[in-house]
N, C-alpha and C positions, 0 to 999 in steps of 0.2 A: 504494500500500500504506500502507495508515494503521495505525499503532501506538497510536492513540488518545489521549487525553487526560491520562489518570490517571498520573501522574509516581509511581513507585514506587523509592523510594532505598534502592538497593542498593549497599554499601560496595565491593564488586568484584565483575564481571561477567568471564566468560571467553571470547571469540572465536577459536574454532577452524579453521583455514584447510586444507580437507579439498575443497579443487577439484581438485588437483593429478592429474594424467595419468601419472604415474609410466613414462614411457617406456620406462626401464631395465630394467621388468619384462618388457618382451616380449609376450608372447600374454596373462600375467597377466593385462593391464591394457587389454587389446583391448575390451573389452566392460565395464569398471566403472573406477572413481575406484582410485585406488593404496591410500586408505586402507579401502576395503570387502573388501583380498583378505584372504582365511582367515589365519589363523596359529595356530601348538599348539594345534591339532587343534579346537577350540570356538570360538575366537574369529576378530574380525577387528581391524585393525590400531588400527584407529579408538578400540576397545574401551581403550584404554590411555589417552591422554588424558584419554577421558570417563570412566573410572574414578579417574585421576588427581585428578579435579575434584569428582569426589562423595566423595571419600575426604579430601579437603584443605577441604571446608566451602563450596566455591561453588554454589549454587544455578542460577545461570543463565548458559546457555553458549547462543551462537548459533555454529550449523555452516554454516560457509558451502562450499556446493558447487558445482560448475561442471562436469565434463569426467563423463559419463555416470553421471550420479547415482541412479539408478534404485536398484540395491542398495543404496547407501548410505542411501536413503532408507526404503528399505522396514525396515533393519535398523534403525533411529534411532528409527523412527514418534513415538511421543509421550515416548520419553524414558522408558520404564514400565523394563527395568530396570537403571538409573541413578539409581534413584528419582529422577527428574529431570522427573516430570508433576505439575509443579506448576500454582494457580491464579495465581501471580503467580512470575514467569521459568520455570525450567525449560527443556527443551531448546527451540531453533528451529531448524528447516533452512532456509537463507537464499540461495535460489538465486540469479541474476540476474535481474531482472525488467524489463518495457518500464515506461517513463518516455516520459509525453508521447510516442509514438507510436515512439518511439527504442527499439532494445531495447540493451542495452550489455555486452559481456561483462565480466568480470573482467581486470583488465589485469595486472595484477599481486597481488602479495602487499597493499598498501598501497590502493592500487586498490577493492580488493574490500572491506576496512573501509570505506575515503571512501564507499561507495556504500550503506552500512547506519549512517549517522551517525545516522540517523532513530532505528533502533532502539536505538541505546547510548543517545539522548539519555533514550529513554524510562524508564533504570533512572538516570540522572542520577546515576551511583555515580562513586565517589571515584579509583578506580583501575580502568584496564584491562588483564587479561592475555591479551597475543597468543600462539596455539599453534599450533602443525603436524600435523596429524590422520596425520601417518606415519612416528613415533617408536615402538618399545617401551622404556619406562621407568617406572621407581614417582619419584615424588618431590610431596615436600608442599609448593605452591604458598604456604599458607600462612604457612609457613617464609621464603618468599624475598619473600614481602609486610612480614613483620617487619623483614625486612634493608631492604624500600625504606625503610622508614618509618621505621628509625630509623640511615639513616647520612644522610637530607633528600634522597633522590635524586629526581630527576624521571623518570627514565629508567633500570629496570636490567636489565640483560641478563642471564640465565644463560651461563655459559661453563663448559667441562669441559677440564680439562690434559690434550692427545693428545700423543704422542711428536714432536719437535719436525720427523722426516723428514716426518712426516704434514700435520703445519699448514699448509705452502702447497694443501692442498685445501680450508680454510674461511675462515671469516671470520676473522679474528684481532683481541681485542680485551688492546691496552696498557693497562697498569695502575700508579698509585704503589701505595706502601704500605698507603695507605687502600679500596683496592680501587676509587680512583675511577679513571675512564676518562682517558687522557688523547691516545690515537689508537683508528686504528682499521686495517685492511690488507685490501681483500679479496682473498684466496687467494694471497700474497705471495709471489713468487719465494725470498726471503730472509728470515723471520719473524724479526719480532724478539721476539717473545711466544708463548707453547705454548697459551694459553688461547684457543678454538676456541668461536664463541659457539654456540649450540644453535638460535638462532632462536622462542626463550621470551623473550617479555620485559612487563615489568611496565611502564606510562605512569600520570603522574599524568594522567587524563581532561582536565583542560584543555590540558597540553600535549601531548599526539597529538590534541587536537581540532583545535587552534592550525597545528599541523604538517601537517596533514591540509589544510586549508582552505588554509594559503599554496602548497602545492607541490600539489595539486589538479588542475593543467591540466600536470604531467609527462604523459607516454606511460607507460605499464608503468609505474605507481608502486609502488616495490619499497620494505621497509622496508630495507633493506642497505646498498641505493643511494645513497636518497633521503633518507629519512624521518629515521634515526639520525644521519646525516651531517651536515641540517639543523638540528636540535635543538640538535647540540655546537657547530654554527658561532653559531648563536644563547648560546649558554653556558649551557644548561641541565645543572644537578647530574646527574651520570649513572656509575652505579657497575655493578661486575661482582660477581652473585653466582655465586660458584664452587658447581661441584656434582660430586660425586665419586662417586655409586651409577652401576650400569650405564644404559647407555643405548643404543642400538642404530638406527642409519638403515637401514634395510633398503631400501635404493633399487634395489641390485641383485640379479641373480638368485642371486648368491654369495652377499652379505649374507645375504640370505633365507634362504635353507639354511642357513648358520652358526650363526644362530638363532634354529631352527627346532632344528637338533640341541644345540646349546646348553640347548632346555628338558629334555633328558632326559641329561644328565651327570650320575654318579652324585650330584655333589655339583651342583645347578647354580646358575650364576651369578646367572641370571632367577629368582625363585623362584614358580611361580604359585599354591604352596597356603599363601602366609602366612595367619594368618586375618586382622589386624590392619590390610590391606592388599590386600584381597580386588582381583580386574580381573571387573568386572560386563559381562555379553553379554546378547543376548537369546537365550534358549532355547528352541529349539521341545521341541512334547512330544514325547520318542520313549524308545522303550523301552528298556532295559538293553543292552550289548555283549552277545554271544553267541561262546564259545569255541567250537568245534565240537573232539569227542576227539582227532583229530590235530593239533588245531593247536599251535604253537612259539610264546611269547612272550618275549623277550627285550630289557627296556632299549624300552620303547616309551610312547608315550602313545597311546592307542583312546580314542578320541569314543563318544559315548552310540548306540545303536542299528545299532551298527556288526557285522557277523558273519565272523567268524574262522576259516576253516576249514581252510587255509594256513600258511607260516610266516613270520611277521615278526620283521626282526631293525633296532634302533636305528634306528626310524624313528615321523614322527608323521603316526597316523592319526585323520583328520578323523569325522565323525559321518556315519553312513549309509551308508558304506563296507562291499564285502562285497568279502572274499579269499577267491577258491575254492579248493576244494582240491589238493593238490600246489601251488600257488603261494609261492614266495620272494620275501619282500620284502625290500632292503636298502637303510639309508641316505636313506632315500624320505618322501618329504609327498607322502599321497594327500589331496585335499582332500575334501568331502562329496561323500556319494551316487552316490560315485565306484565301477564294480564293474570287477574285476580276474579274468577265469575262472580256467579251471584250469589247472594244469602249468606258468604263467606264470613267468617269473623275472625280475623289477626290481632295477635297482640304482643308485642315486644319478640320482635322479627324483622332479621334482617335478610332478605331475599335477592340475590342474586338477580343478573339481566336474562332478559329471554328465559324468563322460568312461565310455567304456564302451568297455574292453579282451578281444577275443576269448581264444578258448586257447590255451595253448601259444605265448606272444608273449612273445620275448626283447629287455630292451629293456635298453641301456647297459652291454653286455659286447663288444660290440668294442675292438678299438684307437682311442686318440682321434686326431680330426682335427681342424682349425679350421672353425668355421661356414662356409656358403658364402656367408651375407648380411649377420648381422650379430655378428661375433665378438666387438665390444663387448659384447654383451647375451648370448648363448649361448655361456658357457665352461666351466672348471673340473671339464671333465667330467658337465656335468647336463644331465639329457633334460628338456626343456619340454614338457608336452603341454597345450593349451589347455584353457578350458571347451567341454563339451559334443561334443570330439572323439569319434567313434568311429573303432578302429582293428582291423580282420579276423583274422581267429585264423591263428595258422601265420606269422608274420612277425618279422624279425628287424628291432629298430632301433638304430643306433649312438649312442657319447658327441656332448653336444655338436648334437644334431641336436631339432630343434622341431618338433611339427606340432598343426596344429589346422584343423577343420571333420570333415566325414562320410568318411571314407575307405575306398578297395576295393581288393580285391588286387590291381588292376591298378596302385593307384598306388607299388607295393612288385616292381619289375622285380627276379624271380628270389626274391621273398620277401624283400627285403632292403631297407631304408631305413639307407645307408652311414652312419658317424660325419661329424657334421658338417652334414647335408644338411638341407633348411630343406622342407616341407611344411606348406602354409598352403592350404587350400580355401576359396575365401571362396564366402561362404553367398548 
């Protein structure tokens, strides 16, 4: 892969790290990249970063992706709205590709940069910012470029002060006065710091080129690990920019849900109609929502071409979605093109795109139980229904309980798929 000739100097460039398999999500993330799933109702995760980036003044951002790219890629295409289809940078999708007959996955975080040195070399810009393609957040990159630059850092991390019970789940980064680094912990049994790094950070380009190339032949070169840890042992200036707007790891299927309802608080937290701060998607054309005369709308967000015939209550529905009539929604992310019949009653579920719900299908009114496979990932009381599941009218399914593939009443003994119970058809 040749990046050609032409050396075009660009003061910062942004590398987006948008491989990740998202496990956590469960059925989500069976079939697409963690950062391609839906979120409030229009958009997808991914959508946050790259808006982040065209709102903060960078031009060119390479997405590197790895673990079933397909959606991501098709939603990215050339970068058009992101205003990011430019003639010189603009977006790239930067998968893995064979080398000398070798093909090489992404090993790590750190990994997957060393293996696109080519292309940073080719904007031969001054600083580069490393991102995580599966954050919701606004923040002006900008902003925390000013702070490298003018406190002499080599190295700066974003960090965000979490409640100090919490901190042995992140990275934890030590701080003097001056906001410079002066340890680091990962996921420390006993934190001696609340500042939790975000995995944002800012490198002067020679030094993560430098660090790149010495630590090169690790296994899984992680920036966490490796990379930061390296730098500071070498004594490179490295400071903490704190950040205190919301931000959000949606890893889990709880997270997700949180916020998910989070965008529709009277007052909410996320705000997604600033104008000043606009989160850019790509939009297909489709035509206005449709109320139908009975339908109930209460405390919701409705996607564009979506038909309402039903009643929803504090829930976000995705684009293309049709609630038939007598139907109840509650508490629920239906995602696109998702159709729900009639007389149905949902309630704290989240459904997948292209799933198609027969009539009279009660789902997540039982009593809860504990998954029967994997209680990590399916908890909290939410029903997961994959992409592209179908599921037969007249059936009853409980909290806590997943399914995904084509299903038939046979696979619902007595009409009933118990709380808890795991339903996966592989295709």
């Amino acid at each position: 892969m040749d990046w050609g000739d032409n050396m075009i100097k660009k003061e910062m460039i942004a590398m987006l790290l948008a491989g990740g398999q998202g496990s956590r999500l469960g059925v989500l993330t069976s079939k697409m990249a963690k950062p391609a799933v839906a979120f409030g109702g229009k958009y997808r995760i991914i959508d946050f970063p790259l808006s982040n980036c065209i709102n903060s003044g960078i031009d060119t951002v390479g997405v590197l992706t790895q673990y079933q790219p397909l959606k991501l890629n098709t939603h990215i295409g050339i970068g058009v709205p992101w205003d990011l289809d430019r003639n010189e940078g603009g977006v790239t999708v930067l998968p893995p590709y064979e080398k000398n007959g070798e093909s090489e996955w992404y090993t790590g975080t750190a990994n997957a940069i060393f293996q696109n040195l080519e292309y940073m070399e080719t904007y031969n810009p001054d600083y580069v910012l490393i991102l995580s393609g599966d954050h919701i957040y606004k923040m002006d990159y900008e902003v925390m470029l000013d702070f490298h630059k003018e406190s002499g850092s080599e190295v700066t991390i974003a960090a965000m002060p979490v409640p100090y019970e919490e901190a042995s789940r992140f990275g934890i980064v030590i701080t003097d006065e001056n906001k410079k680094i002066i340890d680091f912990e990962e996921k420390p049994a006993n934190p001696r710091s609340n500042l939790a790094s975000m995995g944002i950070y800012i490198f002067n380009w020679k030094t993560l080129k430098d660090a790149l190339l010495a630590k090169s032949d690790q296994p899984a070169l992680d920036f966490g690990k490796h990379i930061i840890p390296f730098c500071h042992e070498k004594g490179c200036p490295m400071y903490s920019y704190e950040f205190n707007g919301y931000w959000k790891d949606v890893g889990t299927l709880s997270s997700y849900w949180e916020a998910n309802m989070e965008l529709i608080d009277i007052v909410p937290e996320f705000n997604l109609y600033e104008e000043y701060w606009k989160i850019y998607t790509k939009n297909d054309i489709l035509p206005p929502q449709f109320l139908g005369a009975n339908s109930v709308i209460d405390k919701c967000i409705i996607g564009e071409g979506s038909e309402i015939y039903g009643q929803v209550y504090n829930s976000v529905i995705g684009c293309g979605v049709i609630i038939d009539e007598g139907a109840i929604v509650r508490d629920s992310i239906i995602m696109n093109n998702t159709t729900i019949g009639k007389n149905c009653n949902v309630q704290k579920a989240i459904i997948d795109e292209f799933v198609k719900i027969g009539d009279c299908v009660e789902i997540g009114l039982m009593a809860e139980k504990e998954n029967d496979t994997r209680p990590d990932i399916y908890n909290s009381g939410i029903v997961t229904i994959g992409e592209k599941t179908v599921i037969p009218s007249k059936v009853k399914i409980g909290k806590n309980a997943v399914i995904s593939g084509v299903t038939h009443e046979e696979d619902y003994p007595g009409g009933i798929l118990d709380s808890g119970r795991t339903l996966i058809k592989v295709v």
